[in-house]
C-alpha positions, 0 to 999 in steps of 0.5 A: 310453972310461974305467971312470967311463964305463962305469959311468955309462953302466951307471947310467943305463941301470939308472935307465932300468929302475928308474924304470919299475917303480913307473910301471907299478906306478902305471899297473896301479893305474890312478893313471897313465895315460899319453898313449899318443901321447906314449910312442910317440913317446917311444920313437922319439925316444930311439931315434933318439938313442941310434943317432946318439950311437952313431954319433958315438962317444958310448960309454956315453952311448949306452945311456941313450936306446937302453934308455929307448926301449924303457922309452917303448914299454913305456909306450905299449902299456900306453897303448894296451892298457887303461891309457892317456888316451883323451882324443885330441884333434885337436891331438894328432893334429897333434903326432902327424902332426908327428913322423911327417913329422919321422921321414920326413924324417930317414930321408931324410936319413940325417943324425946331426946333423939327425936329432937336431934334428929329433927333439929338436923331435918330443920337444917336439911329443910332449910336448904331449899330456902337457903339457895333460893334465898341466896339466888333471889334475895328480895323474895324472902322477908327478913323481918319474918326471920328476925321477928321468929328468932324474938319468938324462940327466944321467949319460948326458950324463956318460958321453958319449965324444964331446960334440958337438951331435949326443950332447949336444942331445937328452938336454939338451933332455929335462933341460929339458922334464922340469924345465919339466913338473915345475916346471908340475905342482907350480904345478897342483896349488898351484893347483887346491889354492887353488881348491878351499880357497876 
């Protein structure tokens, strides 16, 4: 482990924070509201992560998922406290359900590797609630706090000690739904601004 790593992984873990304050600045204002499911398993997913890069050596690279986890928790329970979406539907309950039995299933196994394939499909499942209220309410949702996340995960990727595809498949994927979710809201909006200038 190397000073460069440290202090990437330092930064990363510092961003994790940060980026949380003006969110849930946003989230008491009530312009956000986060999908309480989606943080929860968030938190979850990040966590799990954070321990099986641990696990695997990944150092500094670590500090990333295991602070942004309790940053998503944050988020959850002010989700659910007051401030959250309460449009719950049945798919939602679906991914929910998903993830839950994914989480099981790893704790059975006790697999660094298959727990982090498996939650990297839980995240994607966990994003689904925050994928279609995104695309039905685009100005609900804060792209700098996607944009500043995928900064965030690439550092921690940077700070990695140990790169195999147990460290480096989860923060990947979430560089790449983070981007996909961005490149989706701002379409959104372009659109519904469209709709609403004819």
């Amino acid at each position: 482990m190397t000073d460069y790593q440290v202090m990437l992984g330092s930064l990363s873990s510092a961003i994790a924070i940060g980026m949380m304050v003006p969110y849930i600045h946003s989230i008491l204002k009530g312009f956000t509201r986060p999908h309480v499911f989606t943080w929860f398993l968030w938190g979850l997913a990040n966590g799990i992560a954070g321990v099986a890069q641990f696990m695997e050596g990944g150092g500094p690279g670590a500090w990333t998922n295991l602070v942004g986890g309790v940053m998503c928790w944050l988020g959850a329970g002010l989700g659910y406290w007051k401030y959250g979406a309460k449009d719950i539907r049945r798919a939602d309950w679906y991914a929910f359900i998903a993830a839950l039995i994914g989480l099981a299933s790893w704790a059975l196994t006790k697999d660094p590797l298959l727990s982090v394939v498996m939650i990297t499909v839980i995240d994607m499942l966990a994003f689904y609630p925050s994928f279609r209220k995104g695309w039905e309410k685009p100005h609900e949702d804060r792209v700098y706090l996607f944009l500043v996340s995928d900064v965030k995960h690439i550092l921690g990727l940077a700070a990695l000690t140990s790169f195999t595809v147990t460290t480096v498949m989860f923060p990947a994927s979430l560089v790449l739904t983070n981007t996909l979710y961005i490149l989706m809201l701002l379409y959104r909006r372009r659109v519904l601004a469209a709709q609403a200038a004819d």
